[in-house]
PyMOL Python script that loads the backbone (N, CA, C, O; Angstrom):
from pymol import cmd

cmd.read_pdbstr("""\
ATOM      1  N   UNK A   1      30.719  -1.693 -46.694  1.00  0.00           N
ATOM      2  CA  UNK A   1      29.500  -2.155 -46.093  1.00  0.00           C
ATOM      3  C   UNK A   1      29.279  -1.396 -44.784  1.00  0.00           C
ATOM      4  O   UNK A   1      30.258  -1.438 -44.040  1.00  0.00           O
ATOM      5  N   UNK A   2      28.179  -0.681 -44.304  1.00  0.00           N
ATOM      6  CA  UNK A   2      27.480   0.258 -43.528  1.00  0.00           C
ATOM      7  C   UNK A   2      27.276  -0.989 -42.064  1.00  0.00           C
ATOM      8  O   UNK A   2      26.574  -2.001 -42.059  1.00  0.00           O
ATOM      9  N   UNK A   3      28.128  -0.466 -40.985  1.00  0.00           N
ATOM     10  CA  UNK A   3      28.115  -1.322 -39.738  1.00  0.00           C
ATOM     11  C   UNK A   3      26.748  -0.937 -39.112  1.00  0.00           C
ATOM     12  O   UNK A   3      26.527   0.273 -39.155  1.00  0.00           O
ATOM     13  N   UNK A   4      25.962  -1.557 -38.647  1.00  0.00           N
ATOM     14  CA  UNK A   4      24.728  -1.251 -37.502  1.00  0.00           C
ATOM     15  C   UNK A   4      25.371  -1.663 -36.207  1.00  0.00           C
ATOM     16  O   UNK A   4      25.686  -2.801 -35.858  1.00  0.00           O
ATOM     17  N   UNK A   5      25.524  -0.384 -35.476  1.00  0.00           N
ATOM     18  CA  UNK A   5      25.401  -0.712 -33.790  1.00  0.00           C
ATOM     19  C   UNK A   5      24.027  -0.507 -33.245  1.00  0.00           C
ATOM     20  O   UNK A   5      23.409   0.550 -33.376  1.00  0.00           O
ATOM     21  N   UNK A   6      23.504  -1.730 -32.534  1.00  0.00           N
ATOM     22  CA  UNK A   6      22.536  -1.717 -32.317  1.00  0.00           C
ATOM     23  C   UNK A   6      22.533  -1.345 -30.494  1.00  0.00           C
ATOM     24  O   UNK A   6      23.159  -2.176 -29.836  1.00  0.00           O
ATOM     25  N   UNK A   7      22.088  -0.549 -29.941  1.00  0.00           N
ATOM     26  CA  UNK A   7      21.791  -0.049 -28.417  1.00  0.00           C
ATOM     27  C   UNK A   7      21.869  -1.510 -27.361  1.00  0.00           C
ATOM     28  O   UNK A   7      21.370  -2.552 -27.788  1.00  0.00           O
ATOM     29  N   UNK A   8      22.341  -1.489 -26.373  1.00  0.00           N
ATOM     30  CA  UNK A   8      22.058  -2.494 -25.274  1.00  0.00           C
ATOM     31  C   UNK A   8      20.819  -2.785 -25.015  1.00  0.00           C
ATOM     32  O   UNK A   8      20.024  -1.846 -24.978  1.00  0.00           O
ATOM     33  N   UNK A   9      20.411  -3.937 -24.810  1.00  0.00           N
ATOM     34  CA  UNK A   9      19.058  -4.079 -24.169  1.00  0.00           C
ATOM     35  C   UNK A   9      18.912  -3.258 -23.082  1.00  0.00           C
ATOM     36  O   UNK A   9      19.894  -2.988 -22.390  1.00  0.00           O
ATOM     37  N   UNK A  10      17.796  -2.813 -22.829  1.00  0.00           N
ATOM     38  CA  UNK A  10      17.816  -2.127 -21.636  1.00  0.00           C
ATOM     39  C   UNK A  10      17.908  -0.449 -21.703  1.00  0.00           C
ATOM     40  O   UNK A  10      17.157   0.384 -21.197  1.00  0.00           O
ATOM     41  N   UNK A  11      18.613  -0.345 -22.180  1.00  0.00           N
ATOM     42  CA  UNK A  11      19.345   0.751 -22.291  1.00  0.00           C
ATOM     43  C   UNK A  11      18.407   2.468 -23.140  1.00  0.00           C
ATOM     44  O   UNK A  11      17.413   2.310 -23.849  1.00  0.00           O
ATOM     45  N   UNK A  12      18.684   3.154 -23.004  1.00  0.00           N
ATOM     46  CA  UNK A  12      17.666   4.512 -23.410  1.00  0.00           C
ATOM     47  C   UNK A  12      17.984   4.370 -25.198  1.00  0.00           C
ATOM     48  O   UNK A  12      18.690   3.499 -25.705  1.00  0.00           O
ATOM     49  N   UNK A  13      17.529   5.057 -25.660  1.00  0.00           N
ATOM     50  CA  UNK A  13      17.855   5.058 -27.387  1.00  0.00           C
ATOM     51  C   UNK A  13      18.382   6.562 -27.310  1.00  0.00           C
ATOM     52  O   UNK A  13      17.909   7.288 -26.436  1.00  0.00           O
ATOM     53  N   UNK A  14      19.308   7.039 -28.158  1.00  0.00           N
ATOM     54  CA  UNK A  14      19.355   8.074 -28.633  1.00  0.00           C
ATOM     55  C   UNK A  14      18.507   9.068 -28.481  1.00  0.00           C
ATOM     56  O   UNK A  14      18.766  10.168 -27.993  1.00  0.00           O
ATOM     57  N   UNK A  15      17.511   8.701 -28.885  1.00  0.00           N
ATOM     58  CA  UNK A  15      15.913   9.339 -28.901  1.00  0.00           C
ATOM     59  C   UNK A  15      15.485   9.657 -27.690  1.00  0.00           C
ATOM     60  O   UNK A  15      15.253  10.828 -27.388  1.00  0.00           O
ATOM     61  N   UNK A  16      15.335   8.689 -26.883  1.00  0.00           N
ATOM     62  CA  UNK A  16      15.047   9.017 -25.212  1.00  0.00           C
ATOM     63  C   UNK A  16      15.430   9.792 -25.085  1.00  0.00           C
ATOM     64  O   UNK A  16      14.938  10.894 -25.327  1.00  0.00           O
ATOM     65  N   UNK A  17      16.719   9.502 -24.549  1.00  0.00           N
ATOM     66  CA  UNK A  17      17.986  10.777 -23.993  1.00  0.00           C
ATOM     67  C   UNK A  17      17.910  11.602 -24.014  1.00  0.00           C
ATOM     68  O   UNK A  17      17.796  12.337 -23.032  1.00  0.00           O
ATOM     69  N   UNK A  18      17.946  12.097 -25.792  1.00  0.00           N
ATOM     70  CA  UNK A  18      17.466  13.261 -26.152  1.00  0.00           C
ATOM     71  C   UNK A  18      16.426  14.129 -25.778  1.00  0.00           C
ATOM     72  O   UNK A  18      16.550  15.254 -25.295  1.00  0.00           O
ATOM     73  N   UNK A  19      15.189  13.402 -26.091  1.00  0.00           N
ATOM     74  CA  UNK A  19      13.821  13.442 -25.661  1.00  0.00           C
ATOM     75  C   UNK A  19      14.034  13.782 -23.628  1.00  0.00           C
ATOM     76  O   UNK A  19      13.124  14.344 -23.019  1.00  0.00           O
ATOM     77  N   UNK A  20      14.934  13.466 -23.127  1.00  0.00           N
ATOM     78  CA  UNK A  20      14.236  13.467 -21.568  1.00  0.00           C
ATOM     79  C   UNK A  20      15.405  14.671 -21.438  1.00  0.00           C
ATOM     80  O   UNK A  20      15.146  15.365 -20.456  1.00  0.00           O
ATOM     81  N   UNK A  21      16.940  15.240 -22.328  1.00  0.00           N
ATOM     82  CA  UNK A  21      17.831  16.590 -21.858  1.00  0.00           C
ATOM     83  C   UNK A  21      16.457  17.386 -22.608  1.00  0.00           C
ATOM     84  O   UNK A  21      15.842  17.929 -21.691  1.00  0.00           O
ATOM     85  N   UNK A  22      15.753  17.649 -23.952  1.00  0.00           N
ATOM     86  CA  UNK A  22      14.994  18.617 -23.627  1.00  0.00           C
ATOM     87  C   UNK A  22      14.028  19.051 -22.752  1.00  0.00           C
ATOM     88  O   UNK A  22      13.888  20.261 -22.573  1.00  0.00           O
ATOM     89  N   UNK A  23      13.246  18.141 -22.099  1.00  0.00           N
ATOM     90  CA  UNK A  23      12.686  17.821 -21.361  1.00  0.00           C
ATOM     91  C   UNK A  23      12.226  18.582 -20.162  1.00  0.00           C
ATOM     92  O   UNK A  23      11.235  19.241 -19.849  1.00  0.00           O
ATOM     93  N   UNK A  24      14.128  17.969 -19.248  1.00  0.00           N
ATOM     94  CA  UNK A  24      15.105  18.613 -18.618  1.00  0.00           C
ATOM     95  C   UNK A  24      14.739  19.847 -18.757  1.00  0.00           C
ATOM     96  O   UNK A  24      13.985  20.368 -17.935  1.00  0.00           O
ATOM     97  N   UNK A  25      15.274  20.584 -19.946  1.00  0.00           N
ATOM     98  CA  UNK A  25      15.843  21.809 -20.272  1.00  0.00           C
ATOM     99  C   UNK A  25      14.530  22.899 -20.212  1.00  0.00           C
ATOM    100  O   UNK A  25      14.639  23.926 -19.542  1.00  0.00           O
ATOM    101  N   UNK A  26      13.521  22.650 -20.821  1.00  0.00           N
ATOM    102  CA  UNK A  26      12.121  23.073 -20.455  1.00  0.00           C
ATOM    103  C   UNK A  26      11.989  23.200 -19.361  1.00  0.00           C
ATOM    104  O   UNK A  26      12.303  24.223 -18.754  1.00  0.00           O
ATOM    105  N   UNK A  27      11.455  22.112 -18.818  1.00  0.00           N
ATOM    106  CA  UNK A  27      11.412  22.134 -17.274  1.00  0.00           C
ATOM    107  C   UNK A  27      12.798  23.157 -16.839  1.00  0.00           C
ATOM    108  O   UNK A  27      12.448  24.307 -16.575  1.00  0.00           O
ATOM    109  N   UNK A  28      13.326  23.066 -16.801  1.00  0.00           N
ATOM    110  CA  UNK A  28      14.166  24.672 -16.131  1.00  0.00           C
ATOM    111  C   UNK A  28      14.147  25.344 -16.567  1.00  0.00           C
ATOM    112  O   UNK A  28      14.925  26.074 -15.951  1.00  0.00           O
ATOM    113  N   UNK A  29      13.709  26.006 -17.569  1.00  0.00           N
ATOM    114  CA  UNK A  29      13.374  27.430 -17.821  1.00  0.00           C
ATOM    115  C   UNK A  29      12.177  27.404 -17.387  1.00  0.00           C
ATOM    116  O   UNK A  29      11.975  28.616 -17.448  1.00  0.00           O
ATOM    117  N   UNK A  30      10.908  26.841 -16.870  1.00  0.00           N
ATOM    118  CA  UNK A  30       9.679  27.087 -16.643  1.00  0.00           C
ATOM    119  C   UNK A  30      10.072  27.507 -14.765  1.00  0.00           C
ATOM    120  O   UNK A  30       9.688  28.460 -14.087  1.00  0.00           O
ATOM    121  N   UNK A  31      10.909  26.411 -14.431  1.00  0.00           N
ATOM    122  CA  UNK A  31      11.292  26.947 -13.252  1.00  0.00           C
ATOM    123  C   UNK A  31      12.203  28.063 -12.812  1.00  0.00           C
ATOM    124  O   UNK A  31      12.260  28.638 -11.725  1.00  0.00           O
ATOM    125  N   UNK A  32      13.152  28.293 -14.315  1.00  0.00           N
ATOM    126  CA  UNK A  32      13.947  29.678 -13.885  1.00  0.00           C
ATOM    127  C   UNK A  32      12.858  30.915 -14.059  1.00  0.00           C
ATOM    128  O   UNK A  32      13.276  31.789 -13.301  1.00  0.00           O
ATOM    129  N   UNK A  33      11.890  31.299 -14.580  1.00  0.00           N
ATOM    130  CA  UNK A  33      10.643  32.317 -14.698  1.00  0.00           C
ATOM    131  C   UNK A  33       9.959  32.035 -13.928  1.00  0.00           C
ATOM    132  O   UNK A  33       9.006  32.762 -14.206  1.00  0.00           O
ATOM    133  N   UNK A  34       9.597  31.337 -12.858  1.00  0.00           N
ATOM    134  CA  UNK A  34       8.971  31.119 -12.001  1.00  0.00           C
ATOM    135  C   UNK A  34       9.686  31.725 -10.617  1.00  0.00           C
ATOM    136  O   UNK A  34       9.034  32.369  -9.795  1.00  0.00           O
ATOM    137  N   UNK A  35      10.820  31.495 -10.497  1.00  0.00           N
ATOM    138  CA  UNK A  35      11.630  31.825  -9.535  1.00  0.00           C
ATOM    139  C   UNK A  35      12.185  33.509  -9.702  1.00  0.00           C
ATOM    140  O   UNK A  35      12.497  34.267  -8.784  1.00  0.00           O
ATOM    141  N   UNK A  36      12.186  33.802 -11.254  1.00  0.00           N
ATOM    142  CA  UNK A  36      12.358  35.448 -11.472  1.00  0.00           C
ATOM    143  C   UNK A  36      11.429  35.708 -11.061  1.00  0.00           C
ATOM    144  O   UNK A  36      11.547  36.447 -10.083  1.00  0.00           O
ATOM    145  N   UNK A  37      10.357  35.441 -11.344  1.00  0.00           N
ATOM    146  CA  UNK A  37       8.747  36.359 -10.941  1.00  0.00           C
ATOM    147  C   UNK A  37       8.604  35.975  -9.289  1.00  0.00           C
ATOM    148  O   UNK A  37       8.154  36.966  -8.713  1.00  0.00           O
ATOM    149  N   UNK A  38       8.754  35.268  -8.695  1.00  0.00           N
ATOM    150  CA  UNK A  38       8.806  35.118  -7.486  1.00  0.00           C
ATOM    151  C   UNK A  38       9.737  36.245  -6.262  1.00  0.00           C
ATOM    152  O   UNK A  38       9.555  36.600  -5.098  1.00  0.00           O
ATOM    153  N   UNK A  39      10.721  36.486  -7.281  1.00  0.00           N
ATOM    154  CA  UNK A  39      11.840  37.509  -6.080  1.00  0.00           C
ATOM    155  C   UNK A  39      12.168  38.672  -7.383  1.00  0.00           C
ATOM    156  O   UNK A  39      12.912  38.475  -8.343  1.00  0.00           O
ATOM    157  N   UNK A  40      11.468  39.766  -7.120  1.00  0.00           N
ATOM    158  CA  UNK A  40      12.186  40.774  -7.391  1.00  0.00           C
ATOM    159  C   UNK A  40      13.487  40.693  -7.800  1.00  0.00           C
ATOM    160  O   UNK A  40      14.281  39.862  -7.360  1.00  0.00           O
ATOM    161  N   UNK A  41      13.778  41.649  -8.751  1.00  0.00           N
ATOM    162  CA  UNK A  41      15.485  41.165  -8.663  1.00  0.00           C
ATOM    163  C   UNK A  41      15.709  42.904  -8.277  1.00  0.00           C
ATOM    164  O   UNK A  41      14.987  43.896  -8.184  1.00  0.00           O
ATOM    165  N   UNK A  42      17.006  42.610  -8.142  1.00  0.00           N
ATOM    166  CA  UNK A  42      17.726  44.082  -7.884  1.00  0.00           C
ATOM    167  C   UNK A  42      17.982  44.974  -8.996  1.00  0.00           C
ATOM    168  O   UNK A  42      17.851  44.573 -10.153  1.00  0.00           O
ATOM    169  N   UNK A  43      18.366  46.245  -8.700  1.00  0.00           N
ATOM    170  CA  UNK A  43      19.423  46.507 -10.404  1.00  0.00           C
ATOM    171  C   UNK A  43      20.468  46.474  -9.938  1.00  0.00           C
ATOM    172  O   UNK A  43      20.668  46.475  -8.724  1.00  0.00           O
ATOM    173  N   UNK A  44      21.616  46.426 -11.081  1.00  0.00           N
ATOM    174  CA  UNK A  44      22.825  46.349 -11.356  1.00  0.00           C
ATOM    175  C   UNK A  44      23.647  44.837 -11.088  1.00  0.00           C
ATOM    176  O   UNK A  44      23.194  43.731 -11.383  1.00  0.00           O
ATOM    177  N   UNK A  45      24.820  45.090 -10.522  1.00  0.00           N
ATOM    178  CA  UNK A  45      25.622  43.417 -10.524  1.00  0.00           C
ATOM    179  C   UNK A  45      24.841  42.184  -9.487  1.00  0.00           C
ATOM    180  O   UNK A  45      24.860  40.955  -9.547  1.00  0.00           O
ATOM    181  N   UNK A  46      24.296  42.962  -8.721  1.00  0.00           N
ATOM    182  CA  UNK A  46      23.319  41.696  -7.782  1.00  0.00           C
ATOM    183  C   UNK A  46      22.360  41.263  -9.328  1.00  0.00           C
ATOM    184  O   UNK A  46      22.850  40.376 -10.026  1.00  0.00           O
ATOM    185  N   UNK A  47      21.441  41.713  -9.647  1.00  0.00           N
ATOM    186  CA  UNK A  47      20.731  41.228 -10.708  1.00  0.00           C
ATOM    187  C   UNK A  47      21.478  39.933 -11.075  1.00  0.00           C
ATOM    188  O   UNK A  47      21.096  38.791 -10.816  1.00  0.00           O
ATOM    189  N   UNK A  48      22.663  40.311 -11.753  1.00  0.00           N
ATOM    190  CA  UNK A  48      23.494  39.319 -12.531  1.00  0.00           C
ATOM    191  C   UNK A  48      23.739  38.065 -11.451  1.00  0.00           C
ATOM    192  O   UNK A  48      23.775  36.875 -11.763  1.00  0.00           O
ATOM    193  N   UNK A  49      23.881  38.551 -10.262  1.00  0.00           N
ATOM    194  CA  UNK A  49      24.552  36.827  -9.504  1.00  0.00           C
ATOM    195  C   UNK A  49      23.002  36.330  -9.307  1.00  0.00           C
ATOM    196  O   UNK A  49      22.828  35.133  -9.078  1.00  0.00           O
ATOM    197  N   UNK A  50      21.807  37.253  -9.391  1.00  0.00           N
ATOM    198  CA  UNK A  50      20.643  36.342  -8.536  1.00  0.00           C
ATOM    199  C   UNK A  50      20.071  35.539  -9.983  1.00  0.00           C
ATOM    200  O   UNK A  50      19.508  34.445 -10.019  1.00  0.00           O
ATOM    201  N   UNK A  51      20.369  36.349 -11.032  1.00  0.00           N
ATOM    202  CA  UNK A  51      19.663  35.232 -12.101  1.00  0.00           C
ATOM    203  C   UNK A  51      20.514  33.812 -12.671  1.00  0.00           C
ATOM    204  O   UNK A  51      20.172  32.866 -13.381  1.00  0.00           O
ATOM    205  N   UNK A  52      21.928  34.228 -11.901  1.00  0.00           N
ATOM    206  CA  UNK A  52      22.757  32.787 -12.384  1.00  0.00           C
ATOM    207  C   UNK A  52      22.666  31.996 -11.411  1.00  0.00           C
ATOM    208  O   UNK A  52      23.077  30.870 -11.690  1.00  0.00           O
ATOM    209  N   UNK A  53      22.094  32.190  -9.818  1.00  0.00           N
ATOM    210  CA  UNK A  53      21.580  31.606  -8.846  1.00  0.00           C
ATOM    211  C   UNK A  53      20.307  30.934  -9.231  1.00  0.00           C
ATOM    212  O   UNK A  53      20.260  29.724  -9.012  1.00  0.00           O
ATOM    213  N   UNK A  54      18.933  31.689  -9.937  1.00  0.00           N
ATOM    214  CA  UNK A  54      17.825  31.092 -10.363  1.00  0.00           C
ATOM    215  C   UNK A  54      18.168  29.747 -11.642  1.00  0.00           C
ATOM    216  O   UNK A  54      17.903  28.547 -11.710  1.00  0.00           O
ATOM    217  N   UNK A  55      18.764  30.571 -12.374  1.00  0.00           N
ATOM    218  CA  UNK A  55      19.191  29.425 -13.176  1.00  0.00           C
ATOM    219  C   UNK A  55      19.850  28.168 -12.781  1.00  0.00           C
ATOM    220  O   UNK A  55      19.556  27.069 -13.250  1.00  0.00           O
ATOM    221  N   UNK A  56      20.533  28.334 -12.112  1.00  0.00           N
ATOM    222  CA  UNK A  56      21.461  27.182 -11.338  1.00  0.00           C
ATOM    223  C   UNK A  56      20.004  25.974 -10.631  1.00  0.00           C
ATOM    224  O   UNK A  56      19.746  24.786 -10.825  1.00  0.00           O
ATOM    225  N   UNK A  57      19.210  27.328  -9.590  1.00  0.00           N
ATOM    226  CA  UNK A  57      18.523  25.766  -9.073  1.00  0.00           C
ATOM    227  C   UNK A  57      17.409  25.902  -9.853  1.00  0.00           C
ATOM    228  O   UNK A  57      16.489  25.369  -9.233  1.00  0.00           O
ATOM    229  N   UNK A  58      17.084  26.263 -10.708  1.00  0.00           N
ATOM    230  CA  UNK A  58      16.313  25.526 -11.835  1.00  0.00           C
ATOM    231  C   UNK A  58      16.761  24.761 -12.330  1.00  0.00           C
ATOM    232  O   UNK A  58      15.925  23.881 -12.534  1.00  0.00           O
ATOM    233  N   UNK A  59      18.172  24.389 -12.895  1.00  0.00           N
ATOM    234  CA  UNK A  59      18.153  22.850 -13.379  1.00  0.00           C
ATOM    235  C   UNK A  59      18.677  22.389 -12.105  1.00  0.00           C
ATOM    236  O   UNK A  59      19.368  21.474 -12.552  1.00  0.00           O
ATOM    237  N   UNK A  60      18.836  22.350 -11.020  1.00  0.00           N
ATOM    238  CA  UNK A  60      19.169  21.177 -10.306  1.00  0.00           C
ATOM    239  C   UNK A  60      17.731  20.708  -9.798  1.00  0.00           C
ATOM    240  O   UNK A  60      17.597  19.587  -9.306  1.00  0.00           O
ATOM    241  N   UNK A  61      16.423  21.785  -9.957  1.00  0.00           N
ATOM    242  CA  UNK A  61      15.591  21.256  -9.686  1.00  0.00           C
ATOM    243  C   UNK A  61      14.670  20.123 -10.895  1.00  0.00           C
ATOM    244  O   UNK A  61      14.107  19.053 -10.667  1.00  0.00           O
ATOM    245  N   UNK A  62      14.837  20.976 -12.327  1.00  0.00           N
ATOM    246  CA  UNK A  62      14.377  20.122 -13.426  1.00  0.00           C
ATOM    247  C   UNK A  62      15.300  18.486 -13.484  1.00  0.00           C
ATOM    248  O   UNK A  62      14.783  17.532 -14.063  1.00  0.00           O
ATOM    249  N   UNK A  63      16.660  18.366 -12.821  1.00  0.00           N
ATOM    250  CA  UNK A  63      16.887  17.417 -12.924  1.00  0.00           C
ATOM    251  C   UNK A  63      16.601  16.489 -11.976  1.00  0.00           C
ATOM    252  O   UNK A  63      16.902  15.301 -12.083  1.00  0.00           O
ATOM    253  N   UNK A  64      16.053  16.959 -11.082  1.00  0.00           N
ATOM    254  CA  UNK A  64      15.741  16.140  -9.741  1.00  0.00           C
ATOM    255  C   UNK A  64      13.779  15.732 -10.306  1.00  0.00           C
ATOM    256  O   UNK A  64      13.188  14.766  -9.825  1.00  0.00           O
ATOM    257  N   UNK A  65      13.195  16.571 -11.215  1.00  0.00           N
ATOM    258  CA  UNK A  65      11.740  16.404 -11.930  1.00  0.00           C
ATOM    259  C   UNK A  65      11.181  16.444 -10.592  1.00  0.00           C
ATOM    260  O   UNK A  65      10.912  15.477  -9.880  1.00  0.00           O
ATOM    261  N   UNK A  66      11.052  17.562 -10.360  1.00  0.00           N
ATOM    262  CA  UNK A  66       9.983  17.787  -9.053  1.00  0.00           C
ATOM    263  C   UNK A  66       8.531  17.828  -9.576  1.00  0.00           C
ATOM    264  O   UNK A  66       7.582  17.269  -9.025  1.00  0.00           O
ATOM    265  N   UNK A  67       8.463  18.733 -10.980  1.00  0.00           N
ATOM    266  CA  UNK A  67       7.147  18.595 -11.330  1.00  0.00           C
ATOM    267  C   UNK A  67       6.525  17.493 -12.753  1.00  0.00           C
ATOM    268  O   UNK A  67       5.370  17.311 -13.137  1.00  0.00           O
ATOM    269  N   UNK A  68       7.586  17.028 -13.166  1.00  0.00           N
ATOM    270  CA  UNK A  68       7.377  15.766 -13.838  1.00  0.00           C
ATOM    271  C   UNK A  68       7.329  16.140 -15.487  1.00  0.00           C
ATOM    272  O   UNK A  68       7.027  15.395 -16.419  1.00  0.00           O
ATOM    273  N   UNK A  69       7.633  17.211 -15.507  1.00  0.00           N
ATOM    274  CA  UNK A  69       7.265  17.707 -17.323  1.00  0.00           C
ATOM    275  C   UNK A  69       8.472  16.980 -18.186  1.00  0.00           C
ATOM    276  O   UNK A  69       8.496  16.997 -19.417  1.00  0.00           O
ATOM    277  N   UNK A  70       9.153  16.541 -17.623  1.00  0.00           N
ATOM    278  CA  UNK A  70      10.253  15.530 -18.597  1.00  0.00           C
ATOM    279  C   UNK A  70       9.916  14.674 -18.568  1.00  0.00           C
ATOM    280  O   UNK A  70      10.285  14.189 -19.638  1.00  0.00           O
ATOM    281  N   UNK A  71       9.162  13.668 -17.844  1.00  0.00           N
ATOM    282  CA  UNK A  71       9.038  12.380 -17.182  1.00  0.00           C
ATOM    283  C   UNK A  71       7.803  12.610 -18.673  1.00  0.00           C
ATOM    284  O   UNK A  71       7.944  12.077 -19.774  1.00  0.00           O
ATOM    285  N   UNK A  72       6.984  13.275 -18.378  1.00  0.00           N
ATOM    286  CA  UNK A  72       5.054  13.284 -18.903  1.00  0.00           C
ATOM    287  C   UNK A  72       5.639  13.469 -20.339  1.00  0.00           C
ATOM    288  O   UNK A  72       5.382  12.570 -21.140  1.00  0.00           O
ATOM    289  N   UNK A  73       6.363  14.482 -20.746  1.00  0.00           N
ATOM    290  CA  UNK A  73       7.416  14.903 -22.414  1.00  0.00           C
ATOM    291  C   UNK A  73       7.831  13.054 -22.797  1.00  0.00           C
ATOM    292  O   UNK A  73       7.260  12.407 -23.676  1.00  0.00           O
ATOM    293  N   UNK A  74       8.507  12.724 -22.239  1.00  0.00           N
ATOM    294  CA  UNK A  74       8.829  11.673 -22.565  1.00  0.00           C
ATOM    295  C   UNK A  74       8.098  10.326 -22.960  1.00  0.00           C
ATOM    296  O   UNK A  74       8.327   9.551 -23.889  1.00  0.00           O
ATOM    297  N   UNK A  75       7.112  10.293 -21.925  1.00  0.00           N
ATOM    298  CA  UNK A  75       5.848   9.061 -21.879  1.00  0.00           C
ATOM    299  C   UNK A  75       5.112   9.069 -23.210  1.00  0.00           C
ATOM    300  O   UNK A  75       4.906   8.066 -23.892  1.00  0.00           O
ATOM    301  N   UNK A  76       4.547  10.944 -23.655  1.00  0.00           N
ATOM    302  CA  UNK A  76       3.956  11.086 -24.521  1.00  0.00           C
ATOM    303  C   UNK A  76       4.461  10.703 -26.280  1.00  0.00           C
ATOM    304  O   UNK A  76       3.737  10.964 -27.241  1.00  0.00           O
ATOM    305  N   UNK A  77       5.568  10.174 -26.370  1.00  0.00           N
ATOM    306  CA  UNK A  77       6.372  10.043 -27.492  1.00  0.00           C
ATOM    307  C   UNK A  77       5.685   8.964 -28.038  1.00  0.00           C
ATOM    308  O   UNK A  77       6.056   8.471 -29.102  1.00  0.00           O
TER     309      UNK A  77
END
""", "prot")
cmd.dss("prot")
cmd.show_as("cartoon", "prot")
cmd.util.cbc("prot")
cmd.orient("prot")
């Protein structure tokens, strides 16, 4: 016989979650291309540390939802 766990009250579904890491994840790549096109990059090994720098505060910024595209992704479900 097939157990159902059913989620906490309260609590996000599977689905949410899901729904708000892609979200997330969008939202920082819209902000990591925003931040490439913003600063020149260099050539050679600087290139490499400034785009793992862009990337970096692109998601600390998509997770902080400065511009809300996870929040609005999510609502719309």
């Amino acid at each position: 016989m097939p157990v159902s766990i059913q989620p906490i009250a309260g609590s996000p579904s599977v689905g949410t979650t899901a729904l708000r890491k892609a979200g997330q994840d969008f939202e920082a790549l819209l902000l990591e291309k925003l931040l490439a096109s913003a600063n020149p990059r260099p050539s050679g090994p600087e290139a490499d540390w400034r785009a793992m720098a862009d990337r970096r505060l692109a998601a600390d910024l998509a997770a902080a939802s400065p511009l809300g595209v996870a929040r609005m992704l999510e609502t719309r479900r």
